[in-house]
C-alpha positions as YAML, in Angstrom:
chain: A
units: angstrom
residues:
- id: 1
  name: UNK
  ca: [21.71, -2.20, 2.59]
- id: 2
  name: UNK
  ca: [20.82, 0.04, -0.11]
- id: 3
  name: UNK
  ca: [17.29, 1.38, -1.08]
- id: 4
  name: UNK
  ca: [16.72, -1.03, -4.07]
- id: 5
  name: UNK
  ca: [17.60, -3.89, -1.93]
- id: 6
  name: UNK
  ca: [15.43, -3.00, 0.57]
- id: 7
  name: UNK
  ca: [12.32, -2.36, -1.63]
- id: 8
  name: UNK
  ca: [12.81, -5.84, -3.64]
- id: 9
  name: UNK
  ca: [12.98, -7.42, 0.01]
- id: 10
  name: UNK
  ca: [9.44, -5.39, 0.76]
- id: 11
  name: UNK
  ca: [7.95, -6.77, -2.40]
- id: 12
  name: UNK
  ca: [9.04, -10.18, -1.81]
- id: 13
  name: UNK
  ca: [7.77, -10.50, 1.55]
- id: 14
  name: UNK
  ca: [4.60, -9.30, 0.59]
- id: 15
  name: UNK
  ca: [3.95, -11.31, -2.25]
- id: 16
  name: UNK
  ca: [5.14, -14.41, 0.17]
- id: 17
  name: UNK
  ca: [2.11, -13.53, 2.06]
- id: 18
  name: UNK
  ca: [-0.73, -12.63, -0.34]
- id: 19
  name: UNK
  ca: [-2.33, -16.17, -1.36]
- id: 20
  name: UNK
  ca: [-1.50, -16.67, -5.27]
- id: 21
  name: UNK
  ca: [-5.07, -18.40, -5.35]
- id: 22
  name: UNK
  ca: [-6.73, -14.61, -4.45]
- id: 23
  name: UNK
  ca: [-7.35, -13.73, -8.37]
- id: 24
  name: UNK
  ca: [-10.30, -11.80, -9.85]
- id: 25
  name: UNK
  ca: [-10.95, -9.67, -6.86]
- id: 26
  name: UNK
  ca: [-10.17, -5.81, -7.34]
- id: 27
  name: UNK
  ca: [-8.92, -4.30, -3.93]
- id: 28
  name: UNK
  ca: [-10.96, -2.51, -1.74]
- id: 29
  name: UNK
  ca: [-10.85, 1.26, -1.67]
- id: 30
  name: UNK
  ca: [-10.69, 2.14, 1.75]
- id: 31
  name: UNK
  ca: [-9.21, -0.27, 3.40]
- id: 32
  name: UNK
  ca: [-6.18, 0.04, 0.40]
- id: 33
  name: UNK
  ca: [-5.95, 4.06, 2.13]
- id: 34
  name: UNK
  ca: [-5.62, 3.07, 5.62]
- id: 35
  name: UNK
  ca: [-3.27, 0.19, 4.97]
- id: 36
  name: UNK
  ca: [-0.74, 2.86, 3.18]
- id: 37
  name: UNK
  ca: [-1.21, 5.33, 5.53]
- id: 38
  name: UNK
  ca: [-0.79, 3.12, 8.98]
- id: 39
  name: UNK
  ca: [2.83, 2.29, 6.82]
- id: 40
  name: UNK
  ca: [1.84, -1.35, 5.35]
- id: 41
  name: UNK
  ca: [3.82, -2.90, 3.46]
- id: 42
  name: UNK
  ca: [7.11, -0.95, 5.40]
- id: 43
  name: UNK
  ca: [8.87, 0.46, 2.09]
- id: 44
  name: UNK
  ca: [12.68, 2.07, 2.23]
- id: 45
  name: UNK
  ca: [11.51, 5.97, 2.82]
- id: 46
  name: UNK
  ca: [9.93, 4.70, 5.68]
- id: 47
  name: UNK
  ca: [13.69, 5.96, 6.76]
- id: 48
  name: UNK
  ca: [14.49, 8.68, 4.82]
- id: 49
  name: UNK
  ca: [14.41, 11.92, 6.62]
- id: 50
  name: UNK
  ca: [13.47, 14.40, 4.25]
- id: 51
  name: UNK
  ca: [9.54, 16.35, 4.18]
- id: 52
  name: UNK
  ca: [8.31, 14.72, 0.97]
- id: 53
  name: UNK
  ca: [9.34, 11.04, 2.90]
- id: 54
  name: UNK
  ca: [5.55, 10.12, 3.55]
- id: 55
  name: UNK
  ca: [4.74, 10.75, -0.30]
- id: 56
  name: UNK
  ca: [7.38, 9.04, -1.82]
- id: 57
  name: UNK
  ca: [6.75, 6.24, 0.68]
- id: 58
  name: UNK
  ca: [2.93, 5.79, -0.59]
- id: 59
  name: UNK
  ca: [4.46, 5.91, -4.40]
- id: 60
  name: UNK
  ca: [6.60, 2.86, -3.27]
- id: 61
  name: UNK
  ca: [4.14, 0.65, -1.46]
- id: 62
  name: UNK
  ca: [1.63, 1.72, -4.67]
- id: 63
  name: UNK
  ca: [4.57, 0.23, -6.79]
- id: 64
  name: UNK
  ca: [4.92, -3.02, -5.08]
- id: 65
  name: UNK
  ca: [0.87, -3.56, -4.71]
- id: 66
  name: UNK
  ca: [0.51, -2.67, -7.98]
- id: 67
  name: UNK
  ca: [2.95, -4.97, -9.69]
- id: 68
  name: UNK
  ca: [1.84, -7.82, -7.01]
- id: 69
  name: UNK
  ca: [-1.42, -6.76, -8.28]
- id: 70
  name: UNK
  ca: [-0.78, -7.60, -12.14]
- id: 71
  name: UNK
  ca: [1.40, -10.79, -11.04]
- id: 72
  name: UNK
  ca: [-1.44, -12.19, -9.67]
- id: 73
  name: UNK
  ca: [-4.08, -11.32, -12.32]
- id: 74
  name: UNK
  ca: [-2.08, -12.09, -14.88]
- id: 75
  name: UNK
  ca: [-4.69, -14.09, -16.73]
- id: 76
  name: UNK
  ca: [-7.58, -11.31, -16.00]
- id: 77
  name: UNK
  ca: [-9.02, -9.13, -18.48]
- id: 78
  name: UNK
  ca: [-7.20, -5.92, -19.85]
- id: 79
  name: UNK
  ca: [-10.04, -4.03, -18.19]
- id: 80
  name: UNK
  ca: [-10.03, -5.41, -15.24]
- id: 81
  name: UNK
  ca: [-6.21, -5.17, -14.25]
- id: 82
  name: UNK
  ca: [-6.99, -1.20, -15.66]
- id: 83
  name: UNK
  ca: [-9.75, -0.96, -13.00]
- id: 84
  name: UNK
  ca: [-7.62, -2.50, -10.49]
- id: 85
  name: UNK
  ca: [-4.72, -0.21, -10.99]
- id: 86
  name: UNK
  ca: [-6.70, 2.56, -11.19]
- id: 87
  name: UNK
  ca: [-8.14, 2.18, -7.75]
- id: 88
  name: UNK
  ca: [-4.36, 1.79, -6.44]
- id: 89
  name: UNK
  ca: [-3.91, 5.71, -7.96]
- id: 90
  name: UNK
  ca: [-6.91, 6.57, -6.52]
- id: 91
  name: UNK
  ca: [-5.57, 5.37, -3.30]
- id: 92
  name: UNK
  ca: [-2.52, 7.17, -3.47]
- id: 93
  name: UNK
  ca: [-3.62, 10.08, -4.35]
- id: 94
  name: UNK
  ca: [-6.39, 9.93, -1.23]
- id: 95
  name: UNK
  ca: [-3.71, 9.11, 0.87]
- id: 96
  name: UNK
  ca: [-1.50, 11.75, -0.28]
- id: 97
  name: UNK
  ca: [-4.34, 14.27, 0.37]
- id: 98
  name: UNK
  ca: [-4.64, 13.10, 3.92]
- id: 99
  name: UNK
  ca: [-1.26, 13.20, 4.94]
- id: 100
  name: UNK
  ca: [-0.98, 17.21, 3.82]
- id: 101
  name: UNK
  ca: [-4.19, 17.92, 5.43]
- id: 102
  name: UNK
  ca: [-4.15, 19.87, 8.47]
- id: 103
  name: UNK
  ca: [-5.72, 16.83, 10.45]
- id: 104
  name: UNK
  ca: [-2.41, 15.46, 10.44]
- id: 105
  name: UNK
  ca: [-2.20, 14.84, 13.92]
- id: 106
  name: UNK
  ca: [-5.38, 13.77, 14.56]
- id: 107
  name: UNK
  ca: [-5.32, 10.88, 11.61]
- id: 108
  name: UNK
  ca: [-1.64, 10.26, 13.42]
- id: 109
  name: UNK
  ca: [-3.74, 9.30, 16.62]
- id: 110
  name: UNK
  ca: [-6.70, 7.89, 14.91]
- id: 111
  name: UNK
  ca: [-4.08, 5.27, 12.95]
- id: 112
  name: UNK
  ca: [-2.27, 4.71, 15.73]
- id: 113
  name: UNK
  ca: [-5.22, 3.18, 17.82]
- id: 114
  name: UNK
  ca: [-6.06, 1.88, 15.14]
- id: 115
  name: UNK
  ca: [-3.10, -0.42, 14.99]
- id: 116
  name: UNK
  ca: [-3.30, -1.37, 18.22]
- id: 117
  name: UNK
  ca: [-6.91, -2.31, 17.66]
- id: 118
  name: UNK
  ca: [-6.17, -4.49, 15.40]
- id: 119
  name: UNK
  ca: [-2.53, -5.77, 15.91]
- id: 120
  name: UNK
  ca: [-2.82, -8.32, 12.73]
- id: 121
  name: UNK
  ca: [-3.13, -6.70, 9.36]
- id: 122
  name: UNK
  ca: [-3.91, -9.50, 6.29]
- id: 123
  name: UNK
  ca: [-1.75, -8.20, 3.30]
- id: 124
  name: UNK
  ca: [-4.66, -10.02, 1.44]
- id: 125
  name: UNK
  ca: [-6.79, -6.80, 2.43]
- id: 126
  name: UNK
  ca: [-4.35, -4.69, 0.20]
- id: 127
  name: UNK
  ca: [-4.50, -7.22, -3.24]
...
């Protein structure tokens, strides 16, 4: 299965489970970080085997949240969808800071109890 395949199939079965009824709420900061990093939604470089994988990974799950994002606001304000997508850059970026930081390991641990914590993520959380 190629890459593109794979990423349309990540967007679709996100969008399946975001409710279309969820409109005029901008996501939430924080919880938009620790969603990319702890690998929600899985995206193709999830796979690749290359050092830059974990960045280009956040770019693609930024990509399908953000265009889920504008789907389902379609009827919002210019500003609004601006502010939303906004906070999904901001969220890359933070999460592209954390991942070269030299707490790697530790957020590594930290996410992974995390997850097991809290075994049922809402992909509502992340639009």
């Amino acid at each position: 299965m190629k890459d593109h395949k794979i990423f349309i199939k990540a967007y679709n079965d996100v969008k399946k489970s975001i409710d279309p009824e969820k409109k005029g709420v901008l996501p939430d900061l924080t919880k938009l970080v620790w969603y990319i990093l702890m690998g929600v939604p899985p995206v193709p470089a999830d796979e690749y085997e290359m050092p830059e994988a974990q960045e280009i990974a956040v770019d693609q799950r930024i990509a399908i949240l953000k265009a889920i994002f504008v789907e389902i606001n379609n009827d919002q304000p210019d500003d609004f969808i601006d502010k939303g997508l906004n906070i999904y850059d901001s969220a890359a970026k933070m999460a592209k800071e954390l991942i070269k930081s030299e707490n790697t390991d530790e957020l590594s641990k930290f996410l992974d109890r995390y997850i097991k914590y809290y075994p049922h993520l809402e992909n509502d959380d992340l639009i």
